[in-house]
C-alpha positions, 0 to 999 in steps of 0.5 A, a space after each residue: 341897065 337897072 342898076 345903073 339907073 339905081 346907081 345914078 339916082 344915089 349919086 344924084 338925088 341921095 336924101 330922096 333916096 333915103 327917104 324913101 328907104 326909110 318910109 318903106 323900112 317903117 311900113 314894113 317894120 309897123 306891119 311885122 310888129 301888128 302881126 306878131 302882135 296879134 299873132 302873140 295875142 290869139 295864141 296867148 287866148 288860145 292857151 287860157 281857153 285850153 288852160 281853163 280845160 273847157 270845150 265852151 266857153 260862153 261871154 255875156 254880148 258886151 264881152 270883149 273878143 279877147 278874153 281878159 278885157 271883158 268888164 261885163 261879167 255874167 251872173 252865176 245863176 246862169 249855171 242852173 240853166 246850163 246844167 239843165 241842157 241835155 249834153 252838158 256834163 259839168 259847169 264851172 265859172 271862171 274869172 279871167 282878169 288882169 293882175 299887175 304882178 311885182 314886175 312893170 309888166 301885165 299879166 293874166 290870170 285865170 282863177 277859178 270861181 269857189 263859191 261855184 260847185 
């Protein structure tokens, strides 16, 4: 009974029908590419959080959520204060900034800070 309705709305009314195969192939294809998207995006922060090796990683208030976006460093007299606390072993600033390599596409890279020690 269904596919006969189906059916006859093909016959009968095909550019509607494929406008609304269309809208809903758009919806669902915008939706899969946001969530790979951030899926891609938190995945890829978590492996520079893990890369850089830390258990804590502090970002001053105006710090983007995504790491690498942030234009608001902190000031490296902050690592005194932390070193100060009572379970801290070590403290070691790193810069994560976007670098265009050769290629058209953009890359991160997280280098540590030399000046620090």
């Amino acid at each position: 009974m269904m596919g006969e309705l189906i059916f006859r709305n093909l016959l009968h009314r095909p550019a509607r029908t494929f406008i609304g195969i269309l809208a809903i192939s758009v919806e669902v294809a915008l939706v899969v590419l946001i969530v790979g998207l951030t899926s891609g995006l938190l995945t890829e922060t978590a492996k520079r959080i893990e890369g850089v090796g830390a258990d804590i990683m502090l970002q001053p208030p105006a710090a983007s959520i995504f790491l690498g976006f942030s234009g608001s460093p902190m000031p490296i007299k902050i690592q005194d204060k932390l070193r100060q606390l009572k379970y801290v072993q070590a403290v070691a600033p790193v810069l994560l900034q976007l670098i265009p390599p050769a290629a058209s596409k953009w890359s991160t890279a997280s280098t540590p800070n030399p000046s620090a020690k």
